[in-house]
C-alpha positions in Angstrom: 89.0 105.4 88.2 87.2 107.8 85.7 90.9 108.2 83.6 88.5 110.3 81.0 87.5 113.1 83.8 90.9 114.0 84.8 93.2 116.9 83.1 96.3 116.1 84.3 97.5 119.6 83.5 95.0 121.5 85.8 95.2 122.7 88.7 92.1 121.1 90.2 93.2 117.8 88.8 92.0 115.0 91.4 94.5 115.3 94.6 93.9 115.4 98.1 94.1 118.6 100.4 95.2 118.6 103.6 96.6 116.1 106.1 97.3 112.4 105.4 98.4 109.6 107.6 100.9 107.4 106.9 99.8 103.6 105.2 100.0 102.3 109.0 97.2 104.3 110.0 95.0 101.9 107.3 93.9 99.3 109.0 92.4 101.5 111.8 90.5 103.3 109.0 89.4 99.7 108.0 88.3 99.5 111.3 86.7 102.8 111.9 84.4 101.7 108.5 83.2 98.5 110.2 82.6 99.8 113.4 80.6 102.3 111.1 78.6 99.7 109.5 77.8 97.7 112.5 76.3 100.9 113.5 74.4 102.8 111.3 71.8 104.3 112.8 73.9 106.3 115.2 75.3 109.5 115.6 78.6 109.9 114.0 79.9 111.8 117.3 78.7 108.5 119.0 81.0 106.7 116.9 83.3 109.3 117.3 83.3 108.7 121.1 83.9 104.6 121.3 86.8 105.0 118.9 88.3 107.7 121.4 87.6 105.4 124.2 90.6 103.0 122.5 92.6 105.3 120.5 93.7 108.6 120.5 91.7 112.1 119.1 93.8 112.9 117.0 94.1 109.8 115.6 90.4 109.0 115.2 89.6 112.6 113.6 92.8 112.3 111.0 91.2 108.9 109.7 88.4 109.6 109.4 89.2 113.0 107.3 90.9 111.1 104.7 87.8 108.3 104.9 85.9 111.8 103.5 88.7 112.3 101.3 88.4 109.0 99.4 84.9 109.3 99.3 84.6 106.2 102.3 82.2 108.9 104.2 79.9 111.6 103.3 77.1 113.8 104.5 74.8 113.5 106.3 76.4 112.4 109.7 79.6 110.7 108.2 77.4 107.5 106.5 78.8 104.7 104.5 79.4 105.1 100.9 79.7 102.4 98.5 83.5 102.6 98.8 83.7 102.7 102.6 80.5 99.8 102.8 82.7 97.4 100.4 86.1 97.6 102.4 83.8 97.3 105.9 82.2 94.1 104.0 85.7 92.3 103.6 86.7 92.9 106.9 86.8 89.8 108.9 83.5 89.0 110.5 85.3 87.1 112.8 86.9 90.3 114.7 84.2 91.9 115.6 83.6 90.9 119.2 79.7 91.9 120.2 79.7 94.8 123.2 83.7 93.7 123.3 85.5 96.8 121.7 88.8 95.2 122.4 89.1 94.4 118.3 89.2 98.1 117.8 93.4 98.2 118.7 94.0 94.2 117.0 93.7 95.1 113.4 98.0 95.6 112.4 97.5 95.1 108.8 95.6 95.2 105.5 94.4 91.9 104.1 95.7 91.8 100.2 92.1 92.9 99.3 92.0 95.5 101.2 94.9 96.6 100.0 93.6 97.0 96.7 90.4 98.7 97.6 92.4 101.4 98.8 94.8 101.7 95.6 91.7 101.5 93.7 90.5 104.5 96.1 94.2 106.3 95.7 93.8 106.4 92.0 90.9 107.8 91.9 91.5 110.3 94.3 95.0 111.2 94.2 96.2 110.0 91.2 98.5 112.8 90.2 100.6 112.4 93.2 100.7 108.9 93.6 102.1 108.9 89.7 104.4 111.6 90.8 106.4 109.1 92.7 106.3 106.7 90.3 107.6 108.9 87.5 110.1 110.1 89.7 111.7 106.4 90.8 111.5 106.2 87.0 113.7 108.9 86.2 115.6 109.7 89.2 118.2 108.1 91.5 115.6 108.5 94.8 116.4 107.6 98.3 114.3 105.1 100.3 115.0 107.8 103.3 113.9 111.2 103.4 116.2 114.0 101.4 116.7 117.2 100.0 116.4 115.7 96.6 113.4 113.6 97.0 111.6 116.5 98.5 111.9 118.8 95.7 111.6 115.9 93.1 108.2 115.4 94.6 107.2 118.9 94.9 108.9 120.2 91.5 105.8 117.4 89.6 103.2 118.5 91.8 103.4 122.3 93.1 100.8 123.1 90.1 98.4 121.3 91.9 96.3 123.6 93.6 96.2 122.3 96.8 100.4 122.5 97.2 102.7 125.9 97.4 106.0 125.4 96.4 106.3 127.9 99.1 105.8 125.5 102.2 107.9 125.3 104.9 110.8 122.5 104.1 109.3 119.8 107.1 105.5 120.1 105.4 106.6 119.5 101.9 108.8 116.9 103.4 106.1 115.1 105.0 104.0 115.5 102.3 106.2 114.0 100.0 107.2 110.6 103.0 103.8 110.1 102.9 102.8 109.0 99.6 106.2 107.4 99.0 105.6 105.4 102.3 102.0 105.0 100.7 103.8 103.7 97.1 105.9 101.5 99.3 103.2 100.0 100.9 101.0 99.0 97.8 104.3 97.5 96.6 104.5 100.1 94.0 108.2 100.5 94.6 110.8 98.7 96.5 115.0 99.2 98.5 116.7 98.1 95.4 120.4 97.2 95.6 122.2 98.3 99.0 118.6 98.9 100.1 119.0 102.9 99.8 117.1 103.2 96.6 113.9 103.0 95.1 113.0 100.6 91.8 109.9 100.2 90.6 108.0 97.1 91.2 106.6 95.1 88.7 102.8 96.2 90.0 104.7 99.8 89.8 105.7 99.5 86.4 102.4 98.4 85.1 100.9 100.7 86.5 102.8 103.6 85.5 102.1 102.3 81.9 98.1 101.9 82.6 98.4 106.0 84.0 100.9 107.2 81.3 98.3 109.4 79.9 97.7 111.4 83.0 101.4 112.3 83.0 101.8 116.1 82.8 104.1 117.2 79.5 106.5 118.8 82.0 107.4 115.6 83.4 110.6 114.3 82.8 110.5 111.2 80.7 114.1 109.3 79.2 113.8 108.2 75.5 115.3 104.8 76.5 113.0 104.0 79.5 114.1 99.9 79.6 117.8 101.3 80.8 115.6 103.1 84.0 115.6 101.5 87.2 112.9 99.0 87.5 112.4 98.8 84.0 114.9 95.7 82.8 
């Protein structure tokens, strides 16, 4: 991530527009690289059609728009980049079954490296938002579940981003926000602390909200005492 590039105060800070599937839609985007890579000479919208033959449209077209989105596919045709080559090179050889497509529906979760390709990816992309939730466990009671409260904790640290509008209908900004804590959760970023209805920070979490402290807008709330915060002791 290119910290030095990003002014966490503007507007067009790095964030992603649009849609965004949850973290279990992952490992098909894993898989929708490798099938990629095993076939790089063709179309796009022939690719497009085997992974419709085993999942659904929607499904294929949402992954692969936020493959585009962290810079996993580009023009011309929707080919490899070095981001979306490396995470098709560490998945396992072993799955890919010649003309049998039946490995395209197997893959139920991302290998540890994988994992961190895509954090690597998130950061780089979307790193306003993803520190949103960090700084907001930080410095707020938040609810594993979705609420009221988490909603407009999200939403109050990034509305200046110019791709949100604090004027959205309550279910987008709601599912806006589930998304990137369910994305947080996930990357073990945070975790149910307690009774299991709160968020802490994890130890990864709290590292990195130190590494990305300097991206954090001056209108983010931040306690003087920050080791009496939950995750912090």
């Amino acid at each position: 991530m290119k910290c030095s590039a990003v002014d966490p105060s503007s507007p067009d800070s790095p964030h992603i527009e649009g849609l965004q599937p949850s973290h279990c839609e992952l490992p098909f985007a894993c898989v929708v690289l490798a099938l990629r890579a095993e076939r790089p000479q063709d179309p796009w919208q022939d690719i497009r059609d085997t992974l419709h033959e085993h999942a659904s449209e929607n499904k294929v077209d949402e992954v692969a728009s936020i493959l585009r989105k962290l810079g996993c596919l580009a023009d011309p045709d929707d080919t490899l980049t070095g981001s979306g080559a490396t995470i098709a090179g560490v998945f396992e050889q072993s799955e890919l079954d010649g003309e049998n497509m039946s490995w395209i529906n197997k893959k139920e979760a991302l290998t540890s490296i994988e994992r961190a390709l895509f954090q690597s990816l998130l950061l780089e992309h979307d790193p306003i938002p993803m520190l949103a939730v960090l700084n907001q466990v930080e410095t707020e009671s938040v609810a594993c579940g979705n609420s009221d409260a988490r909603t407009a904790g999200f939403i109050d640290r990034v509305g200046y981003l110019a791709n949100y509008d604090r004027t959205w209908k309550e279910n987008t900004k709601e599912t806006k926000t589930e998304v990137h804590f369910d994305w947080a959760e996930h990357l073990d970023w945070v975790v149910p602390a307690g009774s299991g209805n709160r968020y802490e920070l994890t130890s990864t979490g709290r590292e990195l909200r130190k590494q990305l402290d300097h991206l954090r807008p001056e209108e983010w709330t931040v306690p003087s005492e920050q080791n009496t915060l939950p995750g912090t002791e």
